[in-house]
C-alpha positions in Angstrom: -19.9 -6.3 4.5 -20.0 -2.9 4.5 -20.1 -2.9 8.5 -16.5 -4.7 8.6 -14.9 -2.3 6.4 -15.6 0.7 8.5 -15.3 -1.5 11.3 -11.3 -2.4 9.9 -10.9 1.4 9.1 -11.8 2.4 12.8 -9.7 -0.4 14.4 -6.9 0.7 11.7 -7.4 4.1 12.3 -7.5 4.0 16.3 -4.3 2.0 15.9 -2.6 4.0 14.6 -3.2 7.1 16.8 -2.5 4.4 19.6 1.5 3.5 17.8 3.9 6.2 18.6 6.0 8.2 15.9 4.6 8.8 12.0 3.2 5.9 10.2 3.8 5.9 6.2 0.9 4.0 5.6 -1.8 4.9 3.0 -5.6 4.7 3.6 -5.6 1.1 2.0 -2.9 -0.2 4.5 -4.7 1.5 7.3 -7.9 -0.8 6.2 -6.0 -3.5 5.5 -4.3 -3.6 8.9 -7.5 -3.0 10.6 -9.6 -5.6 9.0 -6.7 -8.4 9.8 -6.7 -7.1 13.6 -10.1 -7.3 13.6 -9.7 -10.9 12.4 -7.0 -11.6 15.1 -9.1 -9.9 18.0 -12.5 -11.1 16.9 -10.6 -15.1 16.7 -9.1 -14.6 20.3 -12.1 -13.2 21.8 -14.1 -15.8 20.6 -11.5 -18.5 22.0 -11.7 -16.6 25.6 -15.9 -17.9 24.8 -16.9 -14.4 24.4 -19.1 -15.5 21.5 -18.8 -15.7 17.5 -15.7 -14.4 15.9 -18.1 -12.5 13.8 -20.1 -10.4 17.1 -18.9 -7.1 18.1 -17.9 -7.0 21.9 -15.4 -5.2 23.8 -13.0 -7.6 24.6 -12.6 -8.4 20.5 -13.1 -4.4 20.0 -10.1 -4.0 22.5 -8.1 -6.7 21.3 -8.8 -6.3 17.6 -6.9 -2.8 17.9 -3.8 -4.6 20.0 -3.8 -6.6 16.9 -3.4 -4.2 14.5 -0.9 -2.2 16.5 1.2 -4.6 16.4 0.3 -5.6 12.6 1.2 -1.8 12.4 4.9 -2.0 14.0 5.4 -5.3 11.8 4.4 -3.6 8.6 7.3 -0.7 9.3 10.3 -2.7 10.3 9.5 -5.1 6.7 9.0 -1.7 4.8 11.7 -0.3 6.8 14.4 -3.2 5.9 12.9 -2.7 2.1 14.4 0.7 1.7 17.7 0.9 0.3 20.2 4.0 1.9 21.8 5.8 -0.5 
């Protein structure tokens, strides 16, 4: 358990050094972010037959980050379309 939460908060935290332009995301929504890419990557990798969703192997490493860049640019345009202009 403890190994996928740092494992989330590394994909997170690569992720968003990856996604260009400042992030307004918290340490929590980093983790969060990660651990859902990690989900996404880990389930894709493992329906390319790269083995369980739950093994750690570069190609659901690589595409667990994809994931959560794009999780990333999702999360800012819905708290982006949240924020009211004054």
């Amino acid at each position: 358990m403890i190994g996928f939460l740092v494992a989330g908060l590394v994909i997170g935290a690569l992720a968003r050094l990856i996604k260009p332009g400042k992030q307004n995301l918290g340490l929590l929504a980093t983790l969060g972010l990660g651990l859902v890419g990690s989900l996404i990557g880990g389930f894709i990798a493992h329906l390319l037959g790269t083995g369980s969703i739950w093994e750690l192997n570069v190609l659901g490493f690589v595409l667990a980050v994809v994931a959560a860049v794009l999780l990333i640019g999702v999360a800012e345009s819905v708290a982006g379309k949240n924020k009211t202009r004054v």
